[in-house]
N, C-alpha and C positions, 0 to 999 in steps of 0.2 A: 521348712519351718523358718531358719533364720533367713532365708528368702522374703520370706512375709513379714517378717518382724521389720526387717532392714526396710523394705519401700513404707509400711506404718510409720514409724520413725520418721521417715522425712515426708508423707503428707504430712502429720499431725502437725509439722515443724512451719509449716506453710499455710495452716490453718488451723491454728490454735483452738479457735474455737470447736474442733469436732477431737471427739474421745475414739478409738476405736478398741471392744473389746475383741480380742484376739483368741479362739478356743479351738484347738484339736481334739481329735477323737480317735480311736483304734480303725482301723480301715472297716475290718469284720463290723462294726455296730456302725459306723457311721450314717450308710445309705438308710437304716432303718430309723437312724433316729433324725435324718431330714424329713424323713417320710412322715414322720408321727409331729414332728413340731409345724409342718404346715398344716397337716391335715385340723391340729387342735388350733389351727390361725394364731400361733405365735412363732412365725418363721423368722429366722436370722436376718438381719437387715442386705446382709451379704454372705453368701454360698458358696463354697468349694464343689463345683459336682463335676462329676466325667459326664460328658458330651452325651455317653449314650442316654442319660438320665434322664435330660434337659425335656426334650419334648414332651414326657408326659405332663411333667409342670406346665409346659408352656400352653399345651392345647388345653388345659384346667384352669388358665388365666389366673395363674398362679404366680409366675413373672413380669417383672417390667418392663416394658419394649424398652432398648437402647435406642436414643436419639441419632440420627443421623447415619442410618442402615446401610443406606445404600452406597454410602460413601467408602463407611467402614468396610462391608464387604469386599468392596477393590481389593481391600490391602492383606486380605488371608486366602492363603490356598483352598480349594473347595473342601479337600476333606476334613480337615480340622471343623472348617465353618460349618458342616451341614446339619449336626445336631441342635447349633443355640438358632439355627432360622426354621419359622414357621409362616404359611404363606406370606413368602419375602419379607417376614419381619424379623426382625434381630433383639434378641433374647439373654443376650452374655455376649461373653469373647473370649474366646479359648487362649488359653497361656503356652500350650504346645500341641506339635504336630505326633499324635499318638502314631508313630508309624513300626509295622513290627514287619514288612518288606523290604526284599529289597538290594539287605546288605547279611553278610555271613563272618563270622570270625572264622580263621583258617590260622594252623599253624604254618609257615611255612616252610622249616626245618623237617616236618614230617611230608610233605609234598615234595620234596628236595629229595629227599631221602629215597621217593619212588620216581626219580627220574622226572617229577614234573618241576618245570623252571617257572611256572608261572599260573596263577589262577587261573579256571575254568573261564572261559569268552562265550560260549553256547550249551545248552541243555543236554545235547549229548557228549558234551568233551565233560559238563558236571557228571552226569550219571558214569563215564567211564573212569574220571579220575576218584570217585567217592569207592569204584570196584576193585582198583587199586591201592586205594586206602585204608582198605577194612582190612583191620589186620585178627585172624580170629585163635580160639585156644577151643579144639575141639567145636563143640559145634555151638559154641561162646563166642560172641561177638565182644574182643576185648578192645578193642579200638572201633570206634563207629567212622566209617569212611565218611557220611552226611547226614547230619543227625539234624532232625525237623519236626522230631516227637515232643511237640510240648503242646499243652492245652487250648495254646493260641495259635498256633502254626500250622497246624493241622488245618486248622480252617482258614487261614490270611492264605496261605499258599495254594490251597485249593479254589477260593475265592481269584486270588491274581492269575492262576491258568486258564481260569475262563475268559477275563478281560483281555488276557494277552491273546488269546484267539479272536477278538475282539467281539467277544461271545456275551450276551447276559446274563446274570442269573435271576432277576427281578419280574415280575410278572404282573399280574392284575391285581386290584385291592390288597396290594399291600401284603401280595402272595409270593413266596419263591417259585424257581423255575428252572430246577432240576433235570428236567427230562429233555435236555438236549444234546445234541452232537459235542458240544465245546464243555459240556458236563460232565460228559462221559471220559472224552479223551483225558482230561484233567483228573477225572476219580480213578480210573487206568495205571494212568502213570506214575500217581502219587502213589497208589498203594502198591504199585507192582516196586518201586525202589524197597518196598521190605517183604513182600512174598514172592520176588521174581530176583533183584538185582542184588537182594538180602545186603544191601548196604547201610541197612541199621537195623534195630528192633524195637518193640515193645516192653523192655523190660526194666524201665526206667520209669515207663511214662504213670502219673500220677502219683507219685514219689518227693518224699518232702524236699529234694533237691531240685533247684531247672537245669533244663540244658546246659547252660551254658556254664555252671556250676560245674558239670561234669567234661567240658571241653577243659576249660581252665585248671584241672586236675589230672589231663591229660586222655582224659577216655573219646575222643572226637578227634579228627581232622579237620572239619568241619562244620559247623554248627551256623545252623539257619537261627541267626535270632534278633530282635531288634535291638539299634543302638545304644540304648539305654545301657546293655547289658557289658558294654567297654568299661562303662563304670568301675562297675563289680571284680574286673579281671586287674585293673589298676592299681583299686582302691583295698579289696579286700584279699584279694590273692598275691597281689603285687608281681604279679606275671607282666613282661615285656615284652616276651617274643614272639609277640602274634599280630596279627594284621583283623582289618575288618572292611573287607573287599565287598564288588556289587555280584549279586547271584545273578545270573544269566538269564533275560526272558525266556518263556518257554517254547517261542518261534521265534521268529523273525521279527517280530513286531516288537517296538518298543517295553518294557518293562513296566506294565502299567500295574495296579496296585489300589486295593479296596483297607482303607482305615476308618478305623472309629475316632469322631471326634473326641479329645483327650481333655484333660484338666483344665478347666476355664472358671471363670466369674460370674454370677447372677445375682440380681439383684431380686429382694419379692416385693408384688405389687402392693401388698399389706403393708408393706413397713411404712413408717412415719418417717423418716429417715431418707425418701427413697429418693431425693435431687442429691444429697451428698451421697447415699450407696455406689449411686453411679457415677456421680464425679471422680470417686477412688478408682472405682473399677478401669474409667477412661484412663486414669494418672495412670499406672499400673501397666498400662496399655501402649504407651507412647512409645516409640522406637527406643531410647535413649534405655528407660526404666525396665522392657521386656526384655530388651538384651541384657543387660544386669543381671535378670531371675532368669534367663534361660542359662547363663554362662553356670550360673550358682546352684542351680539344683540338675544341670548336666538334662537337659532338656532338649528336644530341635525347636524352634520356632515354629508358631503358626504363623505369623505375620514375615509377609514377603521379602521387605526389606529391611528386618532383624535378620534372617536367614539368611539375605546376600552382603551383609555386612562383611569385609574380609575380617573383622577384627571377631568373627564368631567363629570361622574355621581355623582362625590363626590360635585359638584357644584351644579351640576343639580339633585338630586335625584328623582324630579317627573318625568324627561326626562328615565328610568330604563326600564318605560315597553316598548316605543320606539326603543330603543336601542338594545331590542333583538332582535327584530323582521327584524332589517334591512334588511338582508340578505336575507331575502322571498321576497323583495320589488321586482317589475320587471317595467321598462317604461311602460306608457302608451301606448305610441303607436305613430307612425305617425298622430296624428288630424294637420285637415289643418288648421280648427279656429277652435278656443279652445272654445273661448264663445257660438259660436252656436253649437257644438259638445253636451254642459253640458243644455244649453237652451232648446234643443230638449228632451233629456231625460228628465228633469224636467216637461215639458209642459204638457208633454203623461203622468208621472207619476200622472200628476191630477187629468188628466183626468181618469185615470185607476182608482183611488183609490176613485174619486167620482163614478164612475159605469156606466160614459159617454161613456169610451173605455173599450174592453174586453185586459186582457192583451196580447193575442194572439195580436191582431188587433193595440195594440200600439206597440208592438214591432215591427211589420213588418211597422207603418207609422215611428218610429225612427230609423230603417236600410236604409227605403229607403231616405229621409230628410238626414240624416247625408252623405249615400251615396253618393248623386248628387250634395252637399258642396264637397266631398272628389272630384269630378270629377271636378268640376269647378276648382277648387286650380290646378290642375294639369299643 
C-alpha cells in the first residue's frame, strides 16, 4: 500500500494536472467486486489483478493493449508475462515474479545437529536428509523432516517434476495431460515422501496457519516455500537462524519451474482516462521506480534488469537463491479457475497418500475434473 501511495505521490508531482484516486479492498471481496464493476461498464481506470485473472478480461476486450509489446516483452521473464499476453498482445505488466519454487528455508542448527554440514545438492541426498530430520513422539510427527503441505505446493511441486523430466503436462484445447510417464514418476514420488518416506504429514494442511508459520516455530527442518515467506520469519517472528537455500531438481536436469503470473497493472478499455492510465502504469514500470516497489513490498522482480540489479540482492540477500533460478520459470498455463484447478489436485493428493486412490486412478480423476472446469470456461 504505501508502495503505491509513494510512486502516486511522485507522478501526480510530475503531472499536476492528473488526480489519482487510490482504493483498497479486503483480498476476500476484492476479485468479485472487479468482476461486478466491469461487468456494470464502470471499471476502475486502473487495476490491481493477479496475473491469473487477466485473460478472461482480456479475451472480453475488456482491457487496453499496452503500447509497444513487443518491445516491452523483452524485458520480463516468461512466467510473470504469460497471463497479461493474448495473441502476442500485451494487456498489463506485472510488478512481480509470483514464484513459489525453487527455494526452501532450512534450519541449519537442526541439520548440524544430525550430522548434515550442508544443504541437500540432489533429490535423493533431500529425501534422505528430510529422513533424518523427522524427529517423531510416538507415532506424531513432531518435527517435519520436509514439509511441502501447503495448498500451493502441492501442486508448483508436482507441476516442476514433470518439467524437470522435461515432461509436459498441457495437452490439446486448452486440456491437461496427466496420463504420462513424467506424471506418474512425479505423483510417486511426491506422495510417497508422506505414505512411504513418512517425512511429513497431513495434519497441518488446511489449517489457519502456513507452513512456514510452523517452521518458524520450530516444527520443520525444512520447508518448501516461496520467498515471500523470509518476510514473515524476519519481520513477524524475528527469527534469524535460518537460511533459505535452492531445493534440488528432481533429476539431473536443470530446475525448471511452472509460475503464475503475479500482481501486475491494467488499464480498461472503457475508461476515459485510458492514455494517462497507461502512462502511470509505464511510470510505475521503469527500472528505477519497480525496483523502489519491489525492494518495499519485499517482492522478486518481473523485469529482468530490476532483478539483476546488484543493488536488489544487496537488500534482499535471502531473495539470491530466487533470483537465479528466474530464467527456468515458464507460465503456468491457461487455468480457467485457478482455485478449482489447485483444489482438485490437492483433494486426490489425499486421497492418493492416504491409500484411498491408487496414483494411477487420481490422476486420471484430476485430468478429467480439471478438464470439464477447462470446457465449461470456454
Amino acid at each position: 500500500m504505501n508502495a503505491y501511495k509513494k510512486a502516486i505521490t511522485a507522478y501526480e508531482a510530475l503531472h499536476p494536472d492528473v488526480k489519482i484516486d487510490y482504493q483498497t479492498f479486503p483480498y476476500d471481496v476484492y476479485n468479485q467486486k472487479l468482476k461486478a464493476s466491469f461487468s456494470a461498464k464502470k471499471p476502475p481506470d486502473i487495476a490491481e489483478m493477479f496475473g491469473t485473472w487477466v485473460p478472461e478480461y482480456a479475451k472480453n476486450g475488456l482491457l487496453a493493449e499496452i503500447p509497444d509489446g513487443d518491445q516491452l516483452m523483452n524485458e520480463y521473464y516468461e512466467a510473470p508475462l504469460g497471463g497479461y499476453t493474448l495473441n502476442d498482445k500485451l494487456y498489463g505488466l506485472p510488478l512481480e515474479f509470483n514464484i513459489e519454487n525453487g527455494g526452501m528455508l532450512i534450519h541449519p542448527d537442526m541439520l548440524k545437529a544430525q550430522g548434515i554440514s550442508q544443504p541437500p545438492s540432489t533429490w535423493d541426498e533431500l529425501v534422505a536428509d528430510a529422513k533424518k530430520l523427522t524427529i517423531r513422539d510416538g507415532n506424531r510427527i513432531k518435527v517435519k523432516g520436509f514439509d511441502f503441505v501447503s495448498g500451493d505446493n502441492i501442486t508448483f511441486t508436482f507441476l516442476s517434476m514433470i518439467l524437470q523430466q522435461n515432461g509436459k503436462y498441457w495437452g490439446d484445447n486448452n486440456h491437461v495431460n496427466f496420463q504420462t510417464p513424467e506424471a506418474q514418476r512425479a505423483m510417486t514420488a511426491l506422495t510417497s515422501l508422506i505414505s512411504g518416506d513418512k517425512v511429513a504429514d497431513l495434519t497441518t494442511f488446511g489449517g489457519e496457519l502456513d507452513t512456514s508459520d510452523y517452521f518458524f516455530q520450530g516444527g520443520s527442518a525444512m520447508t518448501y516455500r516461496g520467498p515471500w515467506s523470509i518476510a514473515a520469519g524476519l519481520n513477524t517472528y524475528k527469527v534469524k537462524d535460518f537460511e533459505y537455500v535452492p531445493v534440488p531438481s528432481f533429476t539431473t536436469n536443470p530446475p525448471a519451474f511452472a509460475a503464475e503470473s503475479g500482481w501486475g497493472l491494467v488499464a480498461a478499455q472503457k475508461s476515459k482516462q485510458q492514455q494517462a492510465a497507461i502512462d502511470f502504469i509505464k511510470y510505475l514500470s521503469t527500472n528505477d521506480n519497480l525496483l523502489d516497489w519491489n525492494l518495499n513490498t519485499f517482492t522478486v522482480p518481473a523485469k529482468k534488469e530490476v532483478a539483476e540489479n546488484p543493488e536488489f540482492v544487496k537488500a534482499n540477500p535471502y531473495m539470491e537463491t530466487s533470483l537465479n533460478i528466474l530464467k527456468l520459470g515458464q507460465w503456468i498455463g491457461p487455468i480457467a479457475d485457478r482455485d478449482y484447478f489447485f483444489k482438485v489436485i490437492n483433494d486426490h493428493f489425499q486421497l492418493m497418500t492416504s491409500g484411498q486412490e491408487t496414483v494411477e486412478a487420481g490422476l486420471q480423476n484430476i485430468e478429467k475434473s480439471i478438464n470439464d472446469s477447462q470446457d465449461q470456461h470456454k
